[in-house]
PDB file of N, CA, C and O in Angstrom:
ATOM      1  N   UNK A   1     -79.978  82.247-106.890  1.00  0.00           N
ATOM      2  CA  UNK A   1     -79.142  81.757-105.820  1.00  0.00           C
ATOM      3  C   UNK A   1     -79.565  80.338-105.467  1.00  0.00           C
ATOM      4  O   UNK A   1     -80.737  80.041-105.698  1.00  0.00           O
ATOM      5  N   UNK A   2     -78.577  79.225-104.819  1.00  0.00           N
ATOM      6  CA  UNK A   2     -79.212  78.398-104.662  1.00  0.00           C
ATOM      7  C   UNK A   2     -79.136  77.999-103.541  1.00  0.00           C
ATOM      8  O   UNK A   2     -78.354  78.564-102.777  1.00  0.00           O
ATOM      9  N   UNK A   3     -79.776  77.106-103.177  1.00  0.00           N
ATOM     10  CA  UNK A   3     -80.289  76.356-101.839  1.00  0.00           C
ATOM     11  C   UNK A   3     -79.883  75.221-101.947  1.00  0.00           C
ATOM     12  O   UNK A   3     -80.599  74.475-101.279  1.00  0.00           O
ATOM     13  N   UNK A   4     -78.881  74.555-102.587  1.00  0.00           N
ATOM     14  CA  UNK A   4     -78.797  73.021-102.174  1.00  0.00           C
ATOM     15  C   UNK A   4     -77.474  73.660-100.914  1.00  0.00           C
ATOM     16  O   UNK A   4     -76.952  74.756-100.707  1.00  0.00           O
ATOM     17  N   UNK A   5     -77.383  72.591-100.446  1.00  0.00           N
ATOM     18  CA  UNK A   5     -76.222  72.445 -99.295  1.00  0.00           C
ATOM     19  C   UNK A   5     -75.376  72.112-100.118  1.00  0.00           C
ATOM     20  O   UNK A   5     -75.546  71.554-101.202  1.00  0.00           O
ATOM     21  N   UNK A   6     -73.724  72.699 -99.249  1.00  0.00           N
ATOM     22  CA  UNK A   6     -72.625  72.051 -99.960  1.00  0.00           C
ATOM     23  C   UNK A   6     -72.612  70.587 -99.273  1.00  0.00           C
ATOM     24  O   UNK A   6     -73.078  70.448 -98.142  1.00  0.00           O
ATOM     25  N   UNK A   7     -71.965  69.299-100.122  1.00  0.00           N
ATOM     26  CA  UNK A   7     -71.861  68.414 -99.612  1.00  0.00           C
ATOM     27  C   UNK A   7     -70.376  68.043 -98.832  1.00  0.00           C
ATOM     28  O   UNK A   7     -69.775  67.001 -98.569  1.00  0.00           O
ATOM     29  N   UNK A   8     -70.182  69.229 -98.658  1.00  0.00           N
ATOM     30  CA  UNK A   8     -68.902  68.952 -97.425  1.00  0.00           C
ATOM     31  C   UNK A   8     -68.740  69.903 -96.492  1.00  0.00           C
ATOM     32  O   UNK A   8     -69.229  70.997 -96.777  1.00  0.00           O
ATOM     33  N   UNK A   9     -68.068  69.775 -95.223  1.00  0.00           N
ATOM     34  CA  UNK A   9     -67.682  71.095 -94.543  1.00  0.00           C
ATOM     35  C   UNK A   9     -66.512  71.407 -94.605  1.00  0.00           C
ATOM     36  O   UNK A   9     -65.675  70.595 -94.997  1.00  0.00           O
ATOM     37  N   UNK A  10     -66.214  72.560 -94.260  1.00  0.00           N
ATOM     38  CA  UNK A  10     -64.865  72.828 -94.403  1.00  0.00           C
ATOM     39  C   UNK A  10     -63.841  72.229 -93.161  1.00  0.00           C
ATOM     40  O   UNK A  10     -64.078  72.585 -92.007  1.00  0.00           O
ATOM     41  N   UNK A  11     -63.141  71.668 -93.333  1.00  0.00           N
ATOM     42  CA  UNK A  11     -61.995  70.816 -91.653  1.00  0.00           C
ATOM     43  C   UNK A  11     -61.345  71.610 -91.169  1.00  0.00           C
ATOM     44  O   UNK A  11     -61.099  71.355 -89.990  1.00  0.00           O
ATOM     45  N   UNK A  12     -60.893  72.569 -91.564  1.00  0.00           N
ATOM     46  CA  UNK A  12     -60.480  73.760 -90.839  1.00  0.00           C
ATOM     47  C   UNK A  12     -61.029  75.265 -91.674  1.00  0.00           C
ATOM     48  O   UNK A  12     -61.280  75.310 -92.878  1.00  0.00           O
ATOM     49  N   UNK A  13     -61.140  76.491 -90.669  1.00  0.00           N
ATOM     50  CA  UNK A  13     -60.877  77.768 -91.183  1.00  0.00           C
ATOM     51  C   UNK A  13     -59.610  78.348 -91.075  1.00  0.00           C
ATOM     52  O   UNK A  13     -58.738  77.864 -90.353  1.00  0.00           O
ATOM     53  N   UNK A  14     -59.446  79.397 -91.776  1.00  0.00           N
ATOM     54  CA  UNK A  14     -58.338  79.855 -91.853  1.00  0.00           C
ATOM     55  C   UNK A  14     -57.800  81.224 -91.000  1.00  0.00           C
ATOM     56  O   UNK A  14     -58.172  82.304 -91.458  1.00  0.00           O
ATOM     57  N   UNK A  15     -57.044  81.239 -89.925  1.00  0.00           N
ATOM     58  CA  UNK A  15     -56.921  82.017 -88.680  1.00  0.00           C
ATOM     59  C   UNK A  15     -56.477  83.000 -89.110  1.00  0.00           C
ATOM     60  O   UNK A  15     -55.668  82.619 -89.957  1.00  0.00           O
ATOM     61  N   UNK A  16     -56.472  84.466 -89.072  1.00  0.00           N
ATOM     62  CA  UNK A  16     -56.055  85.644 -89.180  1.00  0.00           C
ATOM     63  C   UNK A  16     -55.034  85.764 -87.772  1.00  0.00           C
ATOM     64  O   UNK A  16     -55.432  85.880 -86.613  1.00  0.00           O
ATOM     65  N   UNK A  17     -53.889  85.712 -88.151  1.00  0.00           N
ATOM     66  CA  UNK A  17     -53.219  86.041 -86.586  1.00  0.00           C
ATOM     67  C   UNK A  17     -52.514  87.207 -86.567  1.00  0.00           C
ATOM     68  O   UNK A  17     -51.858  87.616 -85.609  1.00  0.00           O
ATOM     69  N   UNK A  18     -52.657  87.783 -87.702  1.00  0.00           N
ATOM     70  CA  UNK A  18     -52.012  89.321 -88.023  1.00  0.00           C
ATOM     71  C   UNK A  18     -50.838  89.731 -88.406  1.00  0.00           C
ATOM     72  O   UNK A  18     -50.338  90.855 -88.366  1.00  0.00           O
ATOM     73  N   UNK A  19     -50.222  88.200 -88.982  1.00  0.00           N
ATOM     74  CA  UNK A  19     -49.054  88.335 -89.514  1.00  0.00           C
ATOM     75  C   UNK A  19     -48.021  88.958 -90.522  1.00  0.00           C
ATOM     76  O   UNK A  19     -48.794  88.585 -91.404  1.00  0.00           O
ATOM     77  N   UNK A  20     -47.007  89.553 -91.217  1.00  0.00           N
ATOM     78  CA  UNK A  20     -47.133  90.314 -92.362  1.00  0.00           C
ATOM     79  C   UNK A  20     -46.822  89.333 -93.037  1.00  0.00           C
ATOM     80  O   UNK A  20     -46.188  88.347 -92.663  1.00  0.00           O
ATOM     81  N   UNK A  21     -47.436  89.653 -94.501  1.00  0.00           N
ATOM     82  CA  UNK A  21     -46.986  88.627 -95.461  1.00  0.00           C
ATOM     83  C   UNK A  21     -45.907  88.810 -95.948  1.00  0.00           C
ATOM     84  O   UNK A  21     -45.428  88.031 -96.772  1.00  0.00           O
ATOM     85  N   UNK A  22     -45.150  90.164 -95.422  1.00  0.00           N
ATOM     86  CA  UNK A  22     -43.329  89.901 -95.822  1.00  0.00           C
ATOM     87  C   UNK A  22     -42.768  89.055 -95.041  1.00  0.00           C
ATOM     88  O   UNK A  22     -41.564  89.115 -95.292  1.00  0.00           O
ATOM     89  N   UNK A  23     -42.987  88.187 -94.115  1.00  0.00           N
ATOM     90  CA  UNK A  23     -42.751  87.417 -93.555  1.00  0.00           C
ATOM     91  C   UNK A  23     -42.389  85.944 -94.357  1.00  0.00           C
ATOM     92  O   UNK A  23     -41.800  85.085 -93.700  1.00  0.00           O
ATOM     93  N   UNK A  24     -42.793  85.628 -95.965  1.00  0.00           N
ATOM     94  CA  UNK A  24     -43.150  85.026 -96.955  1.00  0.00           C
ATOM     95  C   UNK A  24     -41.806  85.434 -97.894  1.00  0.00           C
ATOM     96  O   UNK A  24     -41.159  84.671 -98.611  1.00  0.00           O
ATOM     97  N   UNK A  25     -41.602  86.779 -97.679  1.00  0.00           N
ATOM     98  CA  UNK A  25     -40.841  87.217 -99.100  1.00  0.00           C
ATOM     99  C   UNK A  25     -38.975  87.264 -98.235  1.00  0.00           C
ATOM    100  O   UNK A  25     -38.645  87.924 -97.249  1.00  0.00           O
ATOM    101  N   UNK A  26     -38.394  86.628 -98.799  1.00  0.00           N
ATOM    102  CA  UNK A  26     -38.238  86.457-100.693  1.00  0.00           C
ATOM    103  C   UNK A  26     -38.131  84.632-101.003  1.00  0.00           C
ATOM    104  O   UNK A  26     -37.668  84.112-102.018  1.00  0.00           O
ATOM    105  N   UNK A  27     -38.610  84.043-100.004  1.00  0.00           N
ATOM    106  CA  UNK A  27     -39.217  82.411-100.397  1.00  0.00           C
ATOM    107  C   UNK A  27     -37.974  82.045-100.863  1.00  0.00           C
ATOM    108  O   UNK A  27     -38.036  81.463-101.947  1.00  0.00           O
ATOM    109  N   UNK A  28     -36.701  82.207-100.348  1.00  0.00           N
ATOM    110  CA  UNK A  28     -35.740  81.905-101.006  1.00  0.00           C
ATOM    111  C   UNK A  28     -35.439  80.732-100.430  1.00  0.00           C
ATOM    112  O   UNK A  28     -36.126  80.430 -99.454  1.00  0.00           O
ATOM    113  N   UNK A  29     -34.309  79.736-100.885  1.00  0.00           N
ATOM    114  CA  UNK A  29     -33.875  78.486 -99.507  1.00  0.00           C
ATOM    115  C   UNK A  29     -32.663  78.842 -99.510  1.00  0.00           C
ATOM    116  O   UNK A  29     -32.047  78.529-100.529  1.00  0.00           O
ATOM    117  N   UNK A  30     -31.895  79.591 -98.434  1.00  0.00           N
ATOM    118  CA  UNK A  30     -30.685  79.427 -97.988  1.00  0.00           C
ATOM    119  C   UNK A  30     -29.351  79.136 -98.374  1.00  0.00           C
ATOM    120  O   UNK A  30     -29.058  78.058 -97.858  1.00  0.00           O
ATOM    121  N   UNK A  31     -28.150  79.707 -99.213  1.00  0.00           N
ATOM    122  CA  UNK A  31     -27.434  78.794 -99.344  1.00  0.00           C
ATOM    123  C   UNK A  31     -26.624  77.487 -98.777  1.00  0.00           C
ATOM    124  O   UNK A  31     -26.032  76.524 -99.265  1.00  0.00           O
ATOM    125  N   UNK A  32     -26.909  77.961 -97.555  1.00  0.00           N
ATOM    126  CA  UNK A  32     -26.177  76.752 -96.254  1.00  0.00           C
ATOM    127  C   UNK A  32     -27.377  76.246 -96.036  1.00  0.00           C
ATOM    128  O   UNK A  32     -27.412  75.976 -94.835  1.00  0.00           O
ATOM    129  N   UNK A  33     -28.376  75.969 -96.533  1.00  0.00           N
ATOM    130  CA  UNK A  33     -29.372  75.402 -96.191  1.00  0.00           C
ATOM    131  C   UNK A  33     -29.094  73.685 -96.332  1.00  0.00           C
ATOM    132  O   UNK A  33     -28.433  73.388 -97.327  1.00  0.00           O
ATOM    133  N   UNK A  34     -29.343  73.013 -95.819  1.00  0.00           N
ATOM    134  CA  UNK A  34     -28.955  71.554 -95.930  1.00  0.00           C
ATOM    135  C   UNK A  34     -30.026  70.637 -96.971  1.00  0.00           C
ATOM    136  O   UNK A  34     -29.916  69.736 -97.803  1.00  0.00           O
ATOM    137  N   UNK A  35     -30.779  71.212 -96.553  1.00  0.00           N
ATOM    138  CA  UNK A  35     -31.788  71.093 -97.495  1.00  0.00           C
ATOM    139  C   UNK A  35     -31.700  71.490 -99.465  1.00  0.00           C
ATOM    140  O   UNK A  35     -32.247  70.800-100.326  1.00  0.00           O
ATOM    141  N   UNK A  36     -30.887  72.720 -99.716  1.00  0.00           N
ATOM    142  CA  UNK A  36     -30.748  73.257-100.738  1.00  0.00           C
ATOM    143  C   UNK A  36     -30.210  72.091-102.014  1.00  0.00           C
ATOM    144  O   UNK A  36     -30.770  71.969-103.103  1.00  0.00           O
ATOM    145  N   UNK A  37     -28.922  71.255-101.522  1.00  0.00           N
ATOM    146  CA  UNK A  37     -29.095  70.270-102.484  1.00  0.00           C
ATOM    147  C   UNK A  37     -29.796  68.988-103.395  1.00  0.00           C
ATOM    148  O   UNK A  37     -29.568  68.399-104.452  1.00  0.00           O
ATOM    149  N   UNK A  38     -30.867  68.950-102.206  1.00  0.00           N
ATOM    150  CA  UNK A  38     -32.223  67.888-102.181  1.00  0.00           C
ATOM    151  C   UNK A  38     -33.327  68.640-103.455  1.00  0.00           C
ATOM    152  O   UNK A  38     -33.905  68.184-104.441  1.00  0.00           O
ATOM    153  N   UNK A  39     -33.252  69.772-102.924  1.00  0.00           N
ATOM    154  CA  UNK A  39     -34.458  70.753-103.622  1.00  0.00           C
ATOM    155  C   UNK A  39     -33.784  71.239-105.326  1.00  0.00           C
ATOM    156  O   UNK A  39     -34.429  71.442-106.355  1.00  0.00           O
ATOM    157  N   UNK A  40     -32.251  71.315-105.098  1.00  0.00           N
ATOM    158  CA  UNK A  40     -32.108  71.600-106.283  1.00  0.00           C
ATOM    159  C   UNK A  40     -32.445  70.494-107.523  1.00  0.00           C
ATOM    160  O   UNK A  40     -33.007  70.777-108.581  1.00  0.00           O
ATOM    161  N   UNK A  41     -31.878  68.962-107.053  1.00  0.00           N
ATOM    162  CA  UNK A  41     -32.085  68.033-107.496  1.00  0.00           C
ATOM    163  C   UNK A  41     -33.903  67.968-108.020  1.00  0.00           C
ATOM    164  O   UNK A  41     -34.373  67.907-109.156  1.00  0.00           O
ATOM    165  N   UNK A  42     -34.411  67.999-107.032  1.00  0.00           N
ATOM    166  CA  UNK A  42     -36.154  68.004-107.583  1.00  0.00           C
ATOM    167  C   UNK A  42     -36.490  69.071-108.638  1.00  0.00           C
ATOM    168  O   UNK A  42     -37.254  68.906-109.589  1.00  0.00           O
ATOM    169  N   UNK A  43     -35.674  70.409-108.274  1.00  0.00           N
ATOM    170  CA  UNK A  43     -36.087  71.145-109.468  1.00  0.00           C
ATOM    171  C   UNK A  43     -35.630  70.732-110.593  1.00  0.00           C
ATOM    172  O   UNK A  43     -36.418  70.734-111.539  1.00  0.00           O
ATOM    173  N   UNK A  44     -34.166  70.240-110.822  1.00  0.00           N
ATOM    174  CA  UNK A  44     -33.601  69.701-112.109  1.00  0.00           C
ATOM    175  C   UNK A  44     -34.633  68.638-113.069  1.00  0.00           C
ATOM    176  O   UNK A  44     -35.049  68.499-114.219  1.00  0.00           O
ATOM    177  N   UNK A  45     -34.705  68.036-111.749  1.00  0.00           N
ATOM    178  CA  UNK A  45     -35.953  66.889-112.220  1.00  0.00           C
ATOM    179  C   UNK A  45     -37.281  67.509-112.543  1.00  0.00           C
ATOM    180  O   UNK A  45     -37.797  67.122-113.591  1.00  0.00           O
ATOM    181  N   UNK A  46     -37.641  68.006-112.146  1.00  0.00           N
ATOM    182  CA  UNK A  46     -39.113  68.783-112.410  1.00  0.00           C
ATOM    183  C   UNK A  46     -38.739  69.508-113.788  1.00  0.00           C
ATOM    184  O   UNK A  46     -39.492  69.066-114.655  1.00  0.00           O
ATOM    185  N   UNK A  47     -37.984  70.320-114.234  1.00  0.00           N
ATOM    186  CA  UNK A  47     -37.385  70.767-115.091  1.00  0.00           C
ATOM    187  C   UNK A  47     -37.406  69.811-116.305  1.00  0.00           C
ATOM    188  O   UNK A  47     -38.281  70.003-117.148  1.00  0.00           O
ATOM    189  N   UNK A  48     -36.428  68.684-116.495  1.00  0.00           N
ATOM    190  CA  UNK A  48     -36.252  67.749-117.186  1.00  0.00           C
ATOM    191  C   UNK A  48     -38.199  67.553-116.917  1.00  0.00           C
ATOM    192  O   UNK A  48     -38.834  68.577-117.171  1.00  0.00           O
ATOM    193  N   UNK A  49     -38.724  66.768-116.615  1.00  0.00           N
ATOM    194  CA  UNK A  49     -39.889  65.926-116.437  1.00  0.00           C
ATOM    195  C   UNK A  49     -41.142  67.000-117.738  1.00  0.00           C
ATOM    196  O   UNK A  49     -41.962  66.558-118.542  1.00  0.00           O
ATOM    197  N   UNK A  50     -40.720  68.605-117.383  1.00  0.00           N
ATOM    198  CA  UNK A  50     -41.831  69.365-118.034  1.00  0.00           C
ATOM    199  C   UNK A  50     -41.320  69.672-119.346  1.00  0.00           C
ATOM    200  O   UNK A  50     -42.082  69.784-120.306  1.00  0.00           O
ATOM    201  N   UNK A  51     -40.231  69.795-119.430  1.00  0.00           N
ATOM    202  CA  UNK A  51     -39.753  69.860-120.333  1.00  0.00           C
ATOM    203  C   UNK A  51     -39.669  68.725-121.847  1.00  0.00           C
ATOM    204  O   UNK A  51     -39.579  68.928-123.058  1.00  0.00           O
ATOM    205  N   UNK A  52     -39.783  67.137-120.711  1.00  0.00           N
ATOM    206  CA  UNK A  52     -39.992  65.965-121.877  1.00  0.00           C
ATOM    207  C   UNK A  52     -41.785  66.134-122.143  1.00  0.00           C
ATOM    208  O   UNK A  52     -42.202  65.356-123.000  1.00  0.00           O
ATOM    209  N   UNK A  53     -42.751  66.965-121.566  1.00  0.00           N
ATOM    210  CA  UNK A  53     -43.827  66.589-121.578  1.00  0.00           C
ATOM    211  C   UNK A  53     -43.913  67.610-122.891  1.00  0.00           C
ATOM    212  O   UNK A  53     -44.157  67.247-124.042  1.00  0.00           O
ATOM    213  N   UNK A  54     -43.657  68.957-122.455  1.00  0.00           N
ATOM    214  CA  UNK A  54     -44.022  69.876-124.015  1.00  0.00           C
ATOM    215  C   UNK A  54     -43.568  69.286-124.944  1.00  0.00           C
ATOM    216  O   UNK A  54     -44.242  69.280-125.974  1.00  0.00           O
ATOM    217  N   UNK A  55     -42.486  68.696-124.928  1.00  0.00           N
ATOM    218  CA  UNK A  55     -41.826  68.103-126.386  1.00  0.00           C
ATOM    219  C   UNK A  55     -42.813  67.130-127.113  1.00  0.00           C
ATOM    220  O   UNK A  55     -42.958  66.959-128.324  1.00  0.00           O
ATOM    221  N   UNK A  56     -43.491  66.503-126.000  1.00  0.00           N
ATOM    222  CA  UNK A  56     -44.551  65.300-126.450  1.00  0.00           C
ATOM    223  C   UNK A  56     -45.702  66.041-127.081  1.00  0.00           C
ATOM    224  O   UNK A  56     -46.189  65.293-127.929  1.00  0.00           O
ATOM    225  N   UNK A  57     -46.115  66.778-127.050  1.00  0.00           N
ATOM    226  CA  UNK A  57     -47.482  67.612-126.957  1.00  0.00           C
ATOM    227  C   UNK A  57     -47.480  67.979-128.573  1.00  0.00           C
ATOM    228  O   UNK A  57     -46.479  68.267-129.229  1.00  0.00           O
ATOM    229  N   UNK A  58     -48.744  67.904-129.020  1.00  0.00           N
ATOM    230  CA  UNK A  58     -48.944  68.194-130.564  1.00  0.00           C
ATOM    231  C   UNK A  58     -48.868  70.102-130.088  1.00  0.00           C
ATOM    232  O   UNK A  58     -49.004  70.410-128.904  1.00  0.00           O
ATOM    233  N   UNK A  59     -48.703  70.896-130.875  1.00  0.00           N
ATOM    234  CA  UNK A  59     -48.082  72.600-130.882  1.00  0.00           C
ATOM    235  C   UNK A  59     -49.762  72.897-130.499  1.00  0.00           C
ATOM    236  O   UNK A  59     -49.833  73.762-129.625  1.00  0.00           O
ATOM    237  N   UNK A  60     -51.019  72.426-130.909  1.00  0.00           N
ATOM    238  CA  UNK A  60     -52.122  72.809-130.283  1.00  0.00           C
ATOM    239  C   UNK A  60     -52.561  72.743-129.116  1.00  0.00           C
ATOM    240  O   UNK A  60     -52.927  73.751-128.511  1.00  0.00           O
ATOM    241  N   UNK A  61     -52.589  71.751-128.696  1.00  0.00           N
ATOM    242  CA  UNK A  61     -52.554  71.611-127.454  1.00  0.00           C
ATOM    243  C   UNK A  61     -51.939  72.114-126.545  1.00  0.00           C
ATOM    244  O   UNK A  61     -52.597  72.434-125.555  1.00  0.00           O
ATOM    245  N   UNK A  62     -50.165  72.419-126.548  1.00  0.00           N
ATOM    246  CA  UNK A  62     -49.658  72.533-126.293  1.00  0.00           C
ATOM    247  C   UNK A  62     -50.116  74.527-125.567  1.00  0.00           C
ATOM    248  O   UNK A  62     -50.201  75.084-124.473  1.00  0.00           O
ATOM    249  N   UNK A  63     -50.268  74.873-126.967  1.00  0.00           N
ATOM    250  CA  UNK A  63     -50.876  75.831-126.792  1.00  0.00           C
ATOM    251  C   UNK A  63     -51.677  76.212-125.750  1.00  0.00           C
ATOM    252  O   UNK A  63     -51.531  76.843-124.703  1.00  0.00           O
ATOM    253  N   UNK A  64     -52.599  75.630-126.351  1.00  0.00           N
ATOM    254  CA  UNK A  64     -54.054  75.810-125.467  1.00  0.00           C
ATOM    255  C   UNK A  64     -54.304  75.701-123.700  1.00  0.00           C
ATOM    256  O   UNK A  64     -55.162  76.132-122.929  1.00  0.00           O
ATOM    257  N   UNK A  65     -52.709  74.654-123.522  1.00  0.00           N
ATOM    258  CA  UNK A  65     -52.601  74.687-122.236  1.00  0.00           C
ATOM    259  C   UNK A  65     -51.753  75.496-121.359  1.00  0.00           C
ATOM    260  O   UNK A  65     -51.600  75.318-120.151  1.00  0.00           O
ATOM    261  N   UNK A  66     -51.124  76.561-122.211  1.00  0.00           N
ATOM    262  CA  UNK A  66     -50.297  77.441-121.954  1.00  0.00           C
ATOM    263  C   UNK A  66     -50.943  78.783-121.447  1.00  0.00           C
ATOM    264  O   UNK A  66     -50.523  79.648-120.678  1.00  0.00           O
ATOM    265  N   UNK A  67     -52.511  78.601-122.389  1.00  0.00           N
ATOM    266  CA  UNK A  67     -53.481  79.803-121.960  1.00  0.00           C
ATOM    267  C   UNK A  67     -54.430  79.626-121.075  1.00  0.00           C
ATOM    268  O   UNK A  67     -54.904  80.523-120.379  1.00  0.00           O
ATOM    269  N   UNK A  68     -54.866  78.051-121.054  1.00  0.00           N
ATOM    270  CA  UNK A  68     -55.553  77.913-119.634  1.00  0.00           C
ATOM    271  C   UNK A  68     -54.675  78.042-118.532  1.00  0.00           C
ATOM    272  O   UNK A  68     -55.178  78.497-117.505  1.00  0.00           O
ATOM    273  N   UNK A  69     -53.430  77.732-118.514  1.00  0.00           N
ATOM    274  CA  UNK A  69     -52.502  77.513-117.147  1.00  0.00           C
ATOM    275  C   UNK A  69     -52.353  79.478-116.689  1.00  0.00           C
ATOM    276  O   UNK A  69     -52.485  79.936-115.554  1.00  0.00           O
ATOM    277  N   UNK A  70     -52.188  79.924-117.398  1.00  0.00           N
ATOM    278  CA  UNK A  70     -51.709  81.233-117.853  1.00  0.00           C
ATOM    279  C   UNK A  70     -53.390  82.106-117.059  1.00  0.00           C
ATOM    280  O   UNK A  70     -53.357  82.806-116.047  1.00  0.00           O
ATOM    281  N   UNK A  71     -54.434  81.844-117.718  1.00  0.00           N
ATOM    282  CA  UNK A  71     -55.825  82.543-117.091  1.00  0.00           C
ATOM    283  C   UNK A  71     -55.827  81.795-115.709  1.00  0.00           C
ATOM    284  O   UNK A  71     -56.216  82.516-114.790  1.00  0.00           O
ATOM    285  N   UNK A  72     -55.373  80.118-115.240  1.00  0.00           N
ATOM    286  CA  UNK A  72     -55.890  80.047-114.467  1.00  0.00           C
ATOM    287  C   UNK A  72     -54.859  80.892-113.266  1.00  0.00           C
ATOM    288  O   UNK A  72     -55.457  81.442-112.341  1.00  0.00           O
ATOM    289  N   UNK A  73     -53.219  80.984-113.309  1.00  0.00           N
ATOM    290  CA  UNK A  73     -52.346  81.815-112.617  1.00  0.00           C
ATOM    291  C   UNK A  73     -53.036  83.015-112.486  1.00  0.00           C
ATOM    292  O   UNK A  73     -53.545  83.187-111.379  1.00  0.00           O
ATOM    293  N   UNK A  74     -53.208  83.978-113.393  1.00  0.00           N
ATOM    294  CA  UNK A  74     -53.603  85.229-113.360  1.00  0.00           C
ATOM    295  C   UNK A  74     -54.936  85.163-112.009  1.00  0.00           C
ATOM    296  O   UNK A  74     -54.830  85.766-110.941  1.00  0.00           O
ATOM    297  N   UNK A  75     -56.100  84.310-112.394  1.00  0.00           N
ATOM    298  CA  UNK A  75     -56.923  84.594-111.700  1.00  0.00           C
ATOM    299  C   UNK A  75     -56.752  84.237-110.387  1.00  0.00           C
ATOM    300  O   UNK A  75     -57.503  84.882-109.655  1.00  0.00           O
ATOM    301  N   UNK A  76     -55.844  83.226-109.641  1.00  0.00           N
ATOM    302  CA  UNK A  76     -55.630  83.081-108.236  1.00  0.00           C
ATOM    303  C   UNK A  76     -54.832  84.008-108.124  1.00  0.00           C
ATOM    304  O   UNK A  76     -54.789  84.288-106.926  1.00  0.00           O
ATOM    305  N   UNK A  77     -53.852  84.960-108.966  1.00  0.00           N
ATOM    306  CA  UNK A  77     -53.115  85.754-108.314  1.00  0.00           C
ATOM    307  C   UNK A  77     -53.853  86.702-107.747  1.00  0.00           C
ATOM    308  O   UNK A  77     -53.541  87.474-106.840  1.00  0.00           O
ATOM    309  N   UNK A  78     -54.673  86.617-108.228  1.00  0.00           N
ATOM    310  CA  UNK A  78     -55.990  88.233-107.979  1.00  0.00           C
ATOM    311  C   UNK A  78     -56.595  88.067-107.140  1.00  0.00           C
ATOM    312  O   UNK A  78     -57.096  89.021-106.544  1.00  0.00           O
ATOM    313  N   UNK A  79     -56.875  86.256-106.595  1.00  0.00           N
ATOM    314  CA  UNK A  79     -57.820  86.416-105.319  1.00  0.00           C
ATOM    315  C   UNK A  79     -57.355  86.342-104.154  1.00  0.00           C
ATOM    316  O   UNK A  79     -58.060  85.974-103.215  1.00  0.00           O
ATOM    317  N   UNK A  80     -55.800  86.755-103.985  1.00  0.00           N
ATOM    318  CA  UNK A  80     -55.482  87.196-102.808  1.00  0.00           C
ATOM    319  C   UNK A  80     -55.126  88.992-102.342  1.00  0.00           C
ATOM    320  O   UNK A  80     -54.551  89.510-101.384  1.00  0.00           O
ATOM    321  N   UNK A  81     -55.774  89.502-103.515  1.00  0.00           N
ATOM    322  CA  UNK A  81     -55.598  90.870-103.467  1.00  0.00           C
ATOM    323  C   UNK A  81     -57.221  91.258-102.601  1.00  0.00           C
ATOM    324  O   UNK A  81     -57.515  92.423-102.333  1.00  0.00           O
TER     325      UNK A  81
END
């Protein structure tokens, strides 16, 4: 175990106020949402943007980052269980 100090503190903790986390689900945005055409646009773009990046990518790499992205999803999904 170790003994150095972390070299930061944390700026906030995180409050338990007893909320349900269906409160979260189903993360949808609204169809009358005013907002909804702004967001669709960013996804199109985000879309296009990841999409020109795999194309760039030698098939190894490409790979390889499909399985780190992939272990690193899996494992934050787990640390909210």
């Amino acid at each position: 175990m170790s003994t150095k100090e972390p070299d930061m503190e944390a700026d906030n903790i995180a409050e338990d106020r007893g909320e349900s986390i269906g409160m979260m689900e189903p993360l949808l945005v609204s169809g009358t949402s005013r907002f909804r055409p702004e967001l669709a646009d960013l996804a199109l773009e985000l879309t296009a943007t990841s999409t020109a990046l795999r194309k760039s990518l030698p098939e190894g790499i490409a790979r390889a980052l499909s399985d780190l992205v992939r272990s690193m999803n899996c494992y934050y999904s787990q640390r909210g269980l």
